[in-house]
C-alpha positions in Angstrom: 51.4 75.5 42.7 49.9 72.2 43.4 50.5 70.4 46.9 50.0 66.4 47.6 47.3 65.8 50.5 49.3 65.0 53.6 46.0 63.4 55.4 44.8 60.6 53.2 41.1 60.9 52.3 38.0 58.9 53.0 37.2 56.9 49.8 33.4 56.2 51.6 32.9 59.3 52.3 29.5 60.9 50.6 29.5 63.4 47.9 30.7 66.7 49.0 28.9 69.7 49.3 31.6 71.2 47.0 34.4 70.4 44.9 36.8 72.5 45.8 36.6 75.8 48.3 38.9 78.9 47.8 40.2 80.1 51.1 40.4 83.7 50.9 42.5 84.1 53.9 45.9 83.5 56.0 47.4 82.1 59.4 45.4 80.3 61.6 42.0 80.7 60.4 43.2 79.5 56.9 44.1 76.3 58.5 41.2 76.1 60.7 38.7 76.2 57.7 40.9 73.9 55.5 41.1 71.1 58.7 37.0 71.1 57.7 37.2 71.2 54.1 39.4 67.8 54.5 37.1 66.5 56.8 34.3 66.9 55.0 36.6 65.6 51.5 36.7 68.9 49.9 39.6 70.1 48.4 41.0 73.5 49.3 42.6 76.1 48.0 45.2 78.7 49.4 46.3 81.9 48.5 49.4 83.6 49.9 51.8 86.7 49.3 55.2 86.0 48.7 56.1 86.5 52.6 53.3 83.4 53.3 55.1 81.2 50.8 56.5 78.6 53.2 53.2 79.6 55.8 51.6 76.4 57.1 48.3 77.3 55.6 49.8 77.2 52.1 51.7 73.9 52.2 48.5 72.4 53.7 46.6 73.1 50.9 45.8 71.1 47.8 47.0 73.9 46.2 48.0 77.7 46.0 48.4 80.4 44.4 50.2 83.1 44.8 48.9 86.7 44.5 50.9 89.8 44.7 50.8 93.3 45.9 52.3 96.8 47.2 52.1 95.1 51.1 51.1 92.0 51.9 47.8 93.2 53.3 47.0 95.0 49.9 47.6 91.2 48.4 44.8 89.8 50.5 42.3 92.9 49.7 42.3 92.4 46.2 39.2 91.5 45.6 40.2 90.9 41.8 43.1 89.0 42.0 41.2 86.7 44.9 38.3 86.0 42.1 40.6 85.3 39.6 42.4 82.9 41.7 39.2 81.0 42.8 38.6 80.7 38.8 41.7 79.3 37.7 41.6 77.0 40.0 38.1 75.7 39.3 36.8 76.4 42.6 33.2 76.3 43.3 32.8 78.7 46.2 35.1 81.1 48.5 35.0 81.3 52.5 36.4 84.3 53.6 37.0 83.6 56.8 37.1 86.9 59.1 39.0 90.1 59.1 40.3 90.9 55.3 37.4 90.8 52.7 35.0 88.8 55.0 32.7 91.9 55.8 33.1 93.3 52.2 29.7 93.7 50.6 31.9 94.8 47.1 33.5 91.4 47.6 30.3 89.3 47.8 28.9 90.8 44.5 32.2 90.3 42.8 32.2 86.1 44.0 28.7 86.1 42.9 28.9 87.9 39.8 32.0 85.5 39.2 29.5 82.2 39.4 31.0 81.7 42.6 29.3 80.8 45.8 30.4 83.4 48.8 30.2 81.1 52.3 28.3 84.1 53.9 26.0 86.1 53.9 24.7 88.2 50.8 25.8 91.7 50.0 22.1 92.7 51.2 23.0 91.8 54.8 26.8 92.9 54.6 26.2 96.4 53.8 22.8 96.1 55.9 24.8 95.5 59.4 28.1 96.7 58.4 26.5 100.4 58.7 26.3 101.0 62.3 23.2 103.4 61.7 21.6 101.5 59.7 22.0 98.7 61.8 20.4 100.5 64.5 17.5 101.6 62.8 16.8 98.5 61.8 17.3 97.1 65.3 14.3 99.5 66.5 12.4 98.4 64.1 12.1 95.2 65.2 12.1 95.6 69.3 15.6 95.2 69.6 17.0 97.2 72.7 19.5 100.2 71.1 20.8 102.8 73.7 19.8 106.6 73.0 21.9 108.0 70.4 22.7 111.2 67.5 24.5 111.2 64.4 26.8 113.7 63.6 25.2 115.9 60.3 28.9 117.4 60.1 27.1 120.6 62.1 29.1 120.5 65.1 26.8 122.9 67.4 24.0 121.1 66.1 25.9 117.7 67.2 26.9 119.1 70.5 23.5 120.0 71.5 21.8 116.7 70.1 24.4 115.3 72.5 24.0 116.6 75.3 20.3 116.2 75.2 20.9 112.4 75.8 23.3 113.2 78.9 26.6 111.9 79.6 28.7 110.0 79.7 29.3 109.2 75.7 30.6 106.9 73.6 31.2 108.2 70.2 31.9 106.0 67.5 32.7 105.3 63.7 29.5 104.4 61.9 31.5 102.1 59.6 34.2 99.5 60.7 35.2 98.7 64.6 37.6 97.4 65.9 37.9 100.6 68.5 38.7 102.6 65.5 37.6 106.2 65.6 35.9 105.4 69.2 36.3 107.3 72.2 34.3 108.2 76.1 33.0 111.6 76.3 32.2 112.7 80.1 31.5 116.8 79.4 30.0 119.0 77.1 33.6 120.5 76.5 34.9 117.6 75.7 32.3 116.8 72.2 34.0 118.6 69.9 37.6 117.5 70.1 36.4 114.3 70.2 34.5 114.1 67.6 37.3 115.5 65.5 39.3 112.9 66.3 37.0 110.1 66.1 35.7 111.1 62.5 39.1 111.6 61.6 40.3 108.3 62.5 36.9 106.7 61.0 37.9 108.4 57.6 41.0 106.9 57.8 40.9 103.1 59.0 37.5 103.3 56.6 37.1 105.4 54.1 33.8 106.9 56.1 34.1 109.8 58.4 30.7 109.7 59.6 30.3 109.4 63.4 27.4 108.9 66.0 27.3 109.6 70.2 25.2 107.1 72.5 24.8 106.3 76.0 27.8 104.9 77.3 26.9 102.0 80.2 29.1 102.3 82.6 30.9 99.3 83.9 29.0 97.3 80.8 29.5 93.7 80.0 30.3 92.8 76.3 27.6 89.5 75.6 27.3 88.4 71.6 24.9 85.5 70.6 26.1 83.1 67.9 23.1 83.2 65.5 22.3 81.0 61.9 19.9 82.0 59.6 18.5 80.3 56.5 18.2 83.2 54.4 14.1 83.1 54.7 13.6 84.2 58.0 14.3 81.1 59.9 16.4 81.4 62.4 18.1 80.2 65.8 21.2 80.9 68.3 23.8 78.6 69.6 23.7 80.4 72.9 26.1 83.5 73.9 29.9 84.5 74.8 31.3 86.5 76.9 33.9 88.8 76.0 34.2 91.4 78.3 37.7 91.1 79.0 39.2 93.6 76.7 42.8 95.7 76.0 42.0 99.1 73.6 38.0 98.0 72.3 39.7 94.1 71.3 39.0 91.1 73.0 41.9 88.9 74.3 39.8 86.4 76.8 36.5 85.3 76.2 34.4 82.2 77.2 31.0 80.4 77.0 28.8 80.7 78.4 28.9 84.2 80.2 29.7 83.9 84.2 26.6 84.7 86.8 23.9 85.5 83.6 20.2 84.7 84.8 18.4 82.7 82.8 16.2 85.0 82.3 18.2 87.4 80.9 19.6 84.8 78.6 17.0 83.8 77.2 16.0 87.2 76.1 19.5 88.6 75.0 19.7 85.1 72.4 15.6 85.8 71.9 16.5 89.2 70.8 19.4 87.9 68.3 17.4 85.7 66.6 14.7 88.2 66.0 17.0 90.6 64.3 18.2 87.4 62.2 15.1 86.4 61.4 13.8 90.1 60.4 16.9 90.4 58.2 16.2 87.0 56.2 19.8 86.6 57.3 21.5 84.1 55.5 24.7 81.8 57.0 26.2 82.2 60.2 26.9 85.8 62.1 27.1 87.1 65.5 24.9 89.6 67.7 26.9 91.9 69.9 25.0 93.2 73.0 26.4 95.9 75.7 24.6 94.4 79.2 24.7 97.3 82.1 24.8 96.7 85.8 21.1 97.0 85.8 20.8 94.2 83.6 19.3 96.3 80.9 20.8 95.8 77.7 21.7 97.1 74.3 22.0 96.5 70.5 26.1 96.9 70.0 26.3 95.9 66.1 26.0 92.8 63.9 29.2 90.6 62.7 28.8 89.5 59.1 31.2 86.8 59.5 32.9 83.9 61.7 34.1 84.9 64.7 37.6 85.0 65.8 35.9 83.0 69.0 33.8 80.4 67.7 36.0 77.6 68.9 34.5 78.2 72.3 30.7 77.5 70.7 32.2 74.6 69.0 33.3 73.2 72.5 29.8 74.1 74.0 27.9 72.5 71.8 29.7 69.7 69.9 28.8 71.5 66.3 31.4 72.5 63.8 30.7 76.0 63.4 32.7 76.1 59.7 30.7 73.1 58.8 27.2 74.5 59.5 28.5 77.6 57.2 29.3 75.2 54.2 26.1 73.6 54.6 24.2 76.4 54.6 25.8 78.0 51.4 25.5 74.8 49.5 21.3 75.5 50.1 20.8 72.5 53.0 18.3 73.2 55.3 19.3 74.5 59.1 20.5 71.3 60.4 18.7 71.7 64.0 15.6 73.1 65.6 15.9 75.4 68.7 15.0 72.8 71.1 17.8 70.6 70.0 20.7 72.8 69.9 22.5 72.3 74.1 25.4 73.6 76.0 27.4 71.3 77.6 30.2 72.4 79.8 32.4 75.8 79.8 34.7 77.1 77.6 37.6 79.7 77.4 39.8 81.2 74.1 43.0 82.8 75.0 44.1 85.0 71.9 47.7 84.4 71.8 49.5 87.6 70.7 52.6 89.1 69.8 52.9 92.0 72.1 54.2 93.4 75.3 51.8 94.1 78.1 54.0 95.6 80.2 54.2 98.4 77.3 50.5 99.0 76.5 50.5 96.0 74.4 53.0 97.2 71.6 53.2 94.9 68.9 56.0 92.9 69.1 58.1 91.4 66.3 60.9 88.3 65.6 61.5 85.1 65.0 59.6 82.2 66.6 62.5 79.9 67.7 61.0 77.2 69.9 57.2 76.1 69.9 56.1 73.3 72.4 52.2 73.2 72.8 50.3 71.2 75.5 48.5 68.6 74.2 45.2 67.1 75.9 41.3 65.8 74.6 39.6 69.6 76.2 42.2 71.3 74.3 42.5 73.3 70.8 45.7 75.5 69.7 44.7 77.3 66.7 47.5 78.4 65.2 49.4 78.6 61.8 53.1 78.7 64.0 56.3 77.3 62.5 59.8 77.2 63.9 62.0 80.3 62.5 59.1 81.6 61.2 59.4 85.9 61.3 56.4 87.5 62.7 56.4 90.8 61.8 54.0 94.0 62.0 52.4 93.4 58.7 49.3 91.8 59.9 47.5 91.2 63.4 50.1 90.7 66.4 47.3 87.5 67.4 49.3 84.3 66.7 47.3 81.6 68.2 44.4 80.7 70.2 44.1 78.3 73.1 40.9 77.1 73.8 39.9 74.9 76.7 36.7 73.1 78.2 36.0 71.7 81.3 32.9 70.5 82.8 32.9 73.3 85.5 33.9 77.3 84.7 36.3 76.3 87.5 37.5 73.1 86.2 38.1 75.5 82.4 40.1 78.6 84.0 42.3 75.6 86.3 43.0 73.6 82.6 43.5 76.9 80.8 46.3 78.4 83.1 47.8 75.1 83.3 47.8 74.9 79.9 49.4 78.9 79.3 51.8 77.5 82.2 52.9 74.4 79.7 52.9 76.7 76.3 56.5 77.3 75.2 56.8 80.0 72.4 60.2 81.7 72.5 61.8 84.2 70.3 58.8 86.6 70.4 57.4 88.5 73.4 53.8 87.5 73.9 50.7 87.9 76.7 50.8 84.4 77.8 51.9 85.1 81.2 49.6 88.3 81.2 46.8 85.7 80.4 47.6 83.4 83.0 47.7 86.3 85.7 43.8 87.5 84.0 42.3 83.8 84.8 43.7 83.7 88.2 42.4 86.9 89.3 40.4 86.7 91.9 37.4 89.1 90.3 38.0 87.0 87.0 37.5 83.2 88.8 34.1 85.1 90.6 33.1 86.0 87.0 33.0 89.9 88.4 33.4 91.2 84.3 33.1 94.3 82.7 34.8 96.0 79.4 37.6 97.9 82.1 38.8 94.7 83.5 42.3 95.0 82.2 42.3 99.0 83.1 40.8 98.4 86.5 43.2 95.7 87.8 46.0 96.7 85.7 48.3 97.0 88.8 47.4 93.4 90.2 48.0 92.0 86.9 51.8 93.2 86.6 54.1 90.5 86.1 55.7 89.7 89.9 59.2 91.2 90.8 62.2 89.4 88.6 64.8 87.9 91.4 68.0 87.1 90.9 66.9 83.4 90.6 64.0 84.1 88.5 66.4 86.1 86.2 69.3 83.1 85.6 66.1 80.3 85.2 65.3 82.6 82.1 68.6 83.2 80.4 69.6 79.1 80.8 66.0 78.1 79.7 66.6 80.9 76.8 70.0 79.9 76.2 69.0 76.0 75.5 66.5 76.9 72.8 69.8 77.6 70.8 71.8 75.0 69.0 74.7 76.7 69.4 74.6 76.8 72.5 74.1 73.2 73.3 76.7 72.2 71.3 79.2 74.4 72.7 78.0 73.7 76.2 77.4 69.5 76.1 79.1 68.4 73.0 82.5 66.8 72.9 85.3 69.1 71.8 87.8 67.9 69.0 90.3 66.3 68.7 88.5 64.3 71.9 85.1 63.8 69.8 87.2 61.8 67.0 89.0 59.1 69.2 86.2 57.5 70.8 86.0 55.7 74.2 88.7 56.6 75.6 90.2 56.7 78.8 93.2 57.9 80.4 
């Protein structure tokens, strides 16, 4: 279906880069990537499943097409059905976006093979990185810190052993995917083969791959990635790192730039260390080095993200550049747009992943309808989001619904704007972690930027929600109660026959 332009376009504007860009994606990232497209007078394309129909990202569009499947998640992994879309609608190129086909090396061949440009990298580097193993082997290669570590042959002795040579504790993990799929700690020799049951179980399920590998686990370690662009010849250079050690079951929910209390030192040769991968790699487009950083400041190789980042809003707000920008740029075969020395960080920053779920529960997913959505609104501030009122969110896809994103010239000056802003941030009719954010920036070891990956598990019981009084309680159920129509009318409205006579008095 073809949609009319809400935004008018620049008729001065130069040349795009492309005609038109397929957007092989949903929710808030769809929007995020089309708000660039526009900007940079591209027109965009959307796809949706039947249950997106009315979805923000597909009215926004220039146009959209529908594509079908057994679940709505099949729809967007159809690699077929997404090609064919891009081709009827005589687009040029496709950006994935992240999550769904955006690591999918099968995906990259097909857009190429279709005369398509895929805004990414190549298949080369997909399938290069997305192997964990691989990755790491590489990674030596080219004197990049990786902790010790064995992969499983399927001989489980022979694993056992191999593992304990390295010591404990152990991390074992999934050598395809992530996520915190098929991942779990290992303190005791006992312990190795249960685990590794259960982890190359899961592996073969999320993935398709049952193959599993054990390494050092860091205890107490700090999760640091390094934004990284690569011109697909070997140059190369980082837009500085992110913190996102704050974590609930291996996924991130807070994360900032840059990381709290890193030396200099060490930051320089963390991003040094990303960019020599990239470069080694002929890495083409924009993707993300993780690193795991111990108490002892040593650090470690974690993987390589093929893709845009679910946090690079935070980046953006560092360092002025549009991230989705830079990506079309590079695909359309323009140089690296900046040296090294010019790229600089300016301020903090701080994402909040808004998401449907109940901390108080172990984060279930939550489901319903979203009934009232009132966002604050200010110049250091971004809500990402593809949100609409009465809009069902259900478990088909990720619980995150939104992201809120705040700068401030000081760390302090960014956690103070960021819980005000969670504070102001109405969403009702779903249970979310907005509170549970709030209560994470105010902590006390959170505001001293004392961070590690079992944040959330260490302070769980500080980070409770506060005893619900009798007050508290009623202030909920009238502020609840107003978000209804209904009720207002019933409760403020003239009855009949009183509402038809008019002023009136007695």
């Amino acid at each position: 279906m073809n949609r009319i332009d809400p935004l008018q376009r620049a008729t001065d504007a130069p040349a795009p880069l492309f005609r038109k860009v397929l957007i092989a994606n949903r929710g808030e990232i769809a929007c995020r990537i089309l708000r660039t497209l526009r900007n940079m007078n591209i027109r965009a394309v959307a796809v949706y499943h039947a249950v997106d129909r009315q979805a923000p990202h597909a009215r926004l569009a220039d146009e959209a097409v529908e594509i079908r499947g057994d679940t709505p998640v099949a729809a967007y992994l159809d690699i077929s059905q997404i090609v064919e879309a891009a081709l009827s609608a005589g687009a040029d190129a496709i950006h994935p976006g992240y999550g769904f086909l955006s690591e999918n090396a099968r995906f990259a061949v097909a857009v190429k093979d279709a005369g398509l440009i895929f805004i990414g990298p190549d298949a080369r580097s997909i399938e290069l990185m997305g192997d964990k193993l691989s990755a790491r082997e590489f990674a030596l290669a080219h004197d990049v810190p990786v902790a010790p570590s064995v992969a499983s042959t399927g001989d489980l002795d022979a694993f056992r052993a191999a593992a304990a040579k390295i010591g404990f504790p152990l991390l074992i993990k999934a050598a395809a995917g992530g996520g915190g799929k098929g991942m779990c700690i290992v303190r005791v020799a006992a312990e190795v083969g249960e685990a590794a049951r259960i982890a190359a179980s899961e592996a073969h399920r999320y993935f398709g791959d049952g193959r599993i590998y054990a390494e050092s686990y860091v205890e107490r370690p700090r999760h640091i990635e390094v934004q990284v662009a690569g011109d697909g010849e070997g140059g190369a250079i980082h837009l500085f790192e992110r913190e996102c050690s704050v974590q609930r079951r291996f996924q991130k929910i807070v994360e900032e730039a840059p990381a709290a209390n890193l030396p200099q030192t060490l930051r320089e040769a963390i991003c040094a260390a990303a960019v020599r991968l990239t470069s080694a790699a002929c890495y083409r487009n924009l993707g993300t080095v993780e690193f795991i950083l111990g108490e002892d400041g040593r650090f470690y190789f974690l993987e390589m993200n093929t893709r845009l980042q679910v946090e690079h809003p935070i980046t953006e707000m560092v360092t002025g550049l549009d991230l989705v920008r830079l990506q079309l740029e590079i695909a359309a075969g323009l140089e690296l747009p900046l040296r090294q020395d010019e790229v600089r960080m300016n301020g903090y920053a701080l994402e909040c992943r808004i998401c449907a779920e109940n901390p108080e529960r172990d984060f279930l997913p939550g489901t319903g309808i979203v009934r009232l959505l009132e966002v604050p609104s200010a110049p250091f501030l971004r809500f990402e989001n593809a949100l609409d009122i009465g809009q069902k969110v259900t478990v088909d896809f990720d619980p995150m619904l939104a992201k809120l994103v705040v700068r401030g010239n000081t760390r302090t000056e960014a956690i103070d704007r960021s819980i005000r802003a969670l504070d102001d941030l109405a969403l009702l009719g779903v249970t979310t972690n907005v509170d549970y954010l709030a209560r994470v920036l105010d902590h006390s070891a959170f505001r001293a930027g004392q961070l590690d990956t079992g944040f959330v598990r260490e302070h769980s019981s500080e980070l409770a929600p506060p005893p619900l009084t009798t007050e508290l309680t009623h202030a909920a159920v009238i502020a609840s109660a107003l978000g209804f129509r209904e009720f207002r009318n019933v409760a403020f409205e003239t009855p009949e026959p009183y509402a038809s006579m008019g002023r009136w008095r007695n």
